[in-house]
N, C-alpha and C positions, 0 to 999 in steps of 0.2 A: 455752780453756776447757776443753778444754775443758771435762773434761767426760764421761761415759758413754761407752758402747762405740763404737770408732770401727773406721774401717778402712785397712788400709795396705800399702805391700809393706814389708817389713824385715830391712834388708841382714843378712847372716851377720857375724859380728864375731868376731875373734880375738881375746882376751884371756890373761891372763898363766895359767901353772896353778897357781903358788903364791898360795892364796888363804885365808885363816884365818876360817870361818865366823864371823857376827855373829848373836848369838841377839835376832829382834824379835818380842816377842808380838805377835800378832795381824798379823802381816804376812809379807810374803815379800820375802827377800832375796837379792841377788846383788853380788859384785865383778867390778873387773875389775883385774889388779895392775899391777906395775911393766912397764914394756917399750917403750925409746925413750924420748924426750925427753930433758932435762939431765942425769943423773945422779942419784946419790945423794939430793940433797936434794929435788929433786923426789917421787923415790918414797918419802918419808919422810910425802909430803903424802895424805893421806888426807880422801876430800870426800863426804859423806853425800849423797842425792838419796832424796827424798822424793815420788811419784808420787799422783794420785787413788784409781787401783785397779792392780793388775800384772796386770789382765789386757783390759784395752782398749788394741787396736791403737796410737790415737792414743800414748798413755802408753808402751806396751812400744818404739814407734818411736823417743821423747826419750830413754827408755832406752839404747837400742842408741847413739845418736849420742852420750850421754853417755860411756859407757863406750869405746866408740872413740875420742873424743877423752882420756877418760882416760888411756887405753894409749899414745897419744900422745904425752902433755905428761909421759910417765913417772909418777904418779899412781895412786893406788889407791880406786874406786871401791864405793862400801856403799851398794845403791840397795833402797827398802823399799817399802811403798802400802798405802795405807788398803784396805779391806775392798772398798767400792763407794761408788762418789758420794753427797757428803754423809755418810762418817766418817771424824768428828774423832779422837774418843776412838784410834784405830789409827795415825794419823799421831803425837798426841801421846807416845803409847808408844815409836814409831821415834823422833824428835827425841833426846826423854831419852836410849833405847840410846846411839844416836850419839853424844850430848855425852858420856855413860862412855863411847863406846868411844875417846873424844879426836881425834872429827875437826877440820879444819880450818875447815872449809867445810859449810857444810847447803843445799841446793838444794830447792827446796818449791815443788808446787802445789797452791795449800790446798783442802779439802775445803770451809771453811768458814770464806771470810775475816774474819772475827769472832772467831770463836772460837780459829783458831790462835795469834791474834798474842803472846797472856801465854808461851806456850809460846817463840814465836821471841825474846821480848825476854829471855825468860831466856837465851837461846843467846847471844846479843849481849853479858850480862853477864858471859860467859865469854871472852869475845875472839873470838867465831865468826863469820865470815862467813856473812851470809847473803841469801839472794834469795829470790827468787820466780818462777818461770816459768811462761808461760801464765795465769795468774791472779791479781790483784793482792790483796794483804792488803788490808782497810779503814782508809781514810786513807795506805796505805803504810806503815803501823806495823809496825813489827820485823825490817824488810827494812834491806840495804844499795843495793840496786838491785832491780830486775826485768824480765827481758825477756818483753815478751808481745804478742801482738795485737791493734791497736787495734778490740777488740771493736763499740763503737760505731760504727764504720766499716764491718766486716763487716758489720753489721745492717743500717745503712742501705744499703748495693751490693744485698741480696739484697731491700730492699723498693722501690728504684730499679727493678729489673729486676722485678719481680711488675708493677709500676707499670707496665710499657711494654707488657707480654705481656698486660695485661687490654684495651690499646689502647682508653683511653676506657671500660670497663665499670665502674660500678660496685663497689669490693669489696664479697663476703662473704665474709669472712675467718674463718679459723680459724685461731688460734695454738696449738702444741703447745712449751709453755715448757718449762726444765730444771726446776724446785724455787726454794724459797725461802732468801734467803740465802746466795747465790751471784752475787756479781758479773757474771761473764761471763753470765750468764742475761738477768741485766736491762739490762744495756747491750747486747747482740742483741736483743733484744725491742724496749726503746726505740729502738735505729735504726733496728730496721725498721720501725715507724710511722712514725719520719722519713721513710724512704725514700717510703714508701707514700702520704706525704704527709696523713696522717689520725692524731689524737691519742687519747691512752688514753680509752677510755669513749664513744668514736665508735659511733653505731649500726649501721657498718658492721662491726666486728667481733662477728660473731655468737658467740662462744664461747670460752673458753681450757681447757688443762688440762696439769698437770705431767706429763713425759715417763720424768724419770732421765737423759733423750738416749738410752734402751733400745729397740731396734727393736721390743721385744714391746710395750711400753707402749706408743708411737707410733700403732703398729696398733691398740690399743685406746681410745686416746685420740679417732682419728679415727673411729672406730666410730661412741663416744659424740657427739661433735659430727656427726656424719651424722644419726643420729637425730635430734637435734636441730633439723639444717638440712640439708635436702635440697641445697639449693640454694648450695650454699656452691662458691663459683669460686676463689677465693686461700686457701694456706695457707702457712703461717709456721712453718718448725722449727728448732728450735734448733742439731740437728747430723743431720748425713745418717744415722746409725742409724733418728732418727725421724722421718725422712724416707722411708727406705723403705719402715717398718711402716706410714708415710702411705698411700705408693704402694700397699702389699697392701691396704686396707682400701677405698681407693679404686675399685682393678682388680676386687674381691672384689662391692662396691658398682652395678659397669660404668659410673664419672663417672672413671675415669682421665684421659679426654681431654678432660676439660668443666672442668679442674680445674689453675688454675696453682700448681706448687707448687717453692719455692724452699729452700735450705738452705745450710749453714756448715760448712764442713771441709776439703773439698782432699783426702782418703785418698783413695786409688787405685780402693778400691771404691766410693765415690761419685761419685767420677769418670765411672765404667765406669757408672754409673749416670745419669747425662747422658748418656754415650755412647746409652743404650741408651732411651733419651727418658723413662726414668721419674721424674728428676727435671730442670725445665727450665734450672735454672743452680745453681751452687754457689759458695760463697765458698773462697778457698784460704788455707788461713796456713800456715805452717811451723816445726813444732816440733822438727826438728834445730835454726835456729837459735837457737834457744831454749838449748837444752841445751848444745850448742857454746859458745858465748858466756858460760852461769855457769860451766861448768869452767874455760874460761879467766879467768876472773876468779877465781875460789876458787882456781887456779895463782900466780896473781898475786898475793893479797891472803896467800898464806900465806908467798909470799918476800920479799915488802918492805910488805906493809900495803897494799898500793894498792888503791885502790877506785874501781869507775868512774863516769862523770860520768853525772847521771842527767836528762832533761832535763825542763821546768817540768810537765809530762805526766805525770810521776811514774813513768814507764816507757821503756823503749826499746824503740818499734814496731820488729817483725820483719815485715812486713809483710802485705799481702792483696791476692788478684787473681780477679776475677771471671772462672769458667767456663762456659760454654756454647757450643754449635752454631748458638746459633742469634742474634747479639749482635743488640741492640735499642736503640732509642733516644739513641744516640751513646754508651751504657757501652761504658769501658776494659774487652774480654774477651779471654782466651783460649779457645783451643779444646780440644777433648777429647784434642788428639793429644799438645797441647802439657801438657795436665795428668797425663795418665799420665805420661810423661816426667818430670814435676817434685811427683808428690805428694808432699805433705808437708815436701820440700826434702829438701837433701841434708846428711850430716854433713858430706862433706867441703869 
């Protein structure tokens, strides 16, 4: 998803030096060129990747492993991002660039899966490959595949584990959602009421409000529902940024330790943030695989047309692993040692 400012370590990448700028309004762009892989034909292959914003951790991280694997499979990488979560109108400007600039391939995770798709079917009508990563278009229209998180799943692990940590209490829950119109939003939201075992409109959840997944909004978000509810023992955030402005608002408050509070990412900095007991467990997904996985495919679909098998899910889970110190309730967990170690996954 995700999704707003995340956090991450992010490996150093060597790329090629000859690299011919791509002019994208309203965005920022980087290559990465030829170097290694097959030869010639390979580096002839040029593969657009299209990000949420270029400057959230989460996003800059698919980047890096993007680009790495471009330089790899010999390939030349044109990677662009909408402004900040939830803009389209910046994404649909890079798409166009890229289709003039004659890519191969367009790599997207949409700001707005709704609204991108007219954009991506026109790339399709040019012979483009194309996907989706981290994010599913609506209905999976105008993708050829996508690999992404089975978000629904993250939601529910993270309201599984709220569920054991309240052991028998009552929720009063606060949820801090991302925005409307955003997939990944409402399938973590709705699993985590799965999890939790309590449905939308429950009188146990005292409160909701949009985040961005912005640590500053988070912090303010949970302000607002304090006021509201003093009393409030479980919170629900959509990604560890608003997760920890949770935590400051909370610590700020002094109901830090009165207060279970769980989250969705796996960056190294939320990680260190379980480690450090301010948030009680974290869901992990991995967006090198992600990005690994549509280069190799946009490699493949530009030398023989091939395109990969997509399963009845309409995605190919990359998978999720529940973190915390402290496991609960028979949930499949890792520990904090094991998640610095593995945030985010690896490119290679």
């Amino acid at each position: 998803m995700q999704l707003s400012p995340r956090y991450a370590r992010i490996a150093t990448v060597a790329v090629a030096a000859i690299v011919a700028p791509l002019s994208l309004a309203a965005c920022t762009s980087t290559k990465s060129g030829s170097g290694g892989g097959d030869g010639s034909k390979a580096a002839s292959i040029k593969i657009g990747l299209v990000t949420k914003t270029d400057s959230n951790p989460y996003f800059v991280s698919m980047r890096t492993a993007a680009q790495q694997e471009a330089a790899k499979m010999g390939a030349q990488l044109v990677a662009a991002a909408g402004t900040a979560d939830g803009d389209n109108a910046s994404q649909v400007t890079a798409i166009e660039n890229m289709i003039a600039s004659g890519v191969k391939a367009i790599l997207i995770t949409p700001n707005d899966s709704k609204a991108i798709v007219p954009t991506l079917l026109a790339a399709q009508r040019k012979g483009i490959f194309v996907a989706a990563l981290d994010t599913q278009t609506e209905g999976n229209k105008g993708v050829d595949a996508t690999w992404a998180t089975d978000n629904t799943k993250a939601g529910e692990e993270q309201g599984a584990y709220v569920k054991a940590a309240l052991a028998g209490k009552t929720p009063v829950l606060a949820m801090l959602d991302l925005q409307p119109g955003v997939s990944v939003g409402d399938q973590r939201h709705n699993g985590f009421l799965t999890g939790l075992g309590i449905a939308e409109g429950s009188k146990e959840i005292t409160g909701k409000q949009d985040t961005s997944g912005d640590q500053a909004k988070g912090q303010t978000a949970m302000e607002n529902l304090l006021q509201k509810n003093g009393n409030i023992n479980a919170v629900y955030t959509i990604n560890e940024p608003a997760a920890i402005g949770a935590y400051t608002a909370l610590k700020n408050a002094g109901k830090a330790d009165q207060v279970i509070l769980g989250s969705i990412d796996g960056g190294c900095t939320g990680v260190q943030a379980v480690k450090d007991g301010k948030i009680a467990a974290t869901v992990m997904q991995f967006p090198s695989k992600m990005a690994v996985a549509g280069v190799d495919a946009a490699v493949a679909f530009a030398k023989d047309k091939t395109k990969p098998s997509v399963p009845a899910s309409g995605f190919i889970d990359t998978g999720v692993q529940l973190i915390t110190d402290k496991p609960l309730g028979g949930l499949d967990a890792k520990d904090t040692t094991w998640g610095l170690q593995n945030c985010w996954g690896s490119a290679s």
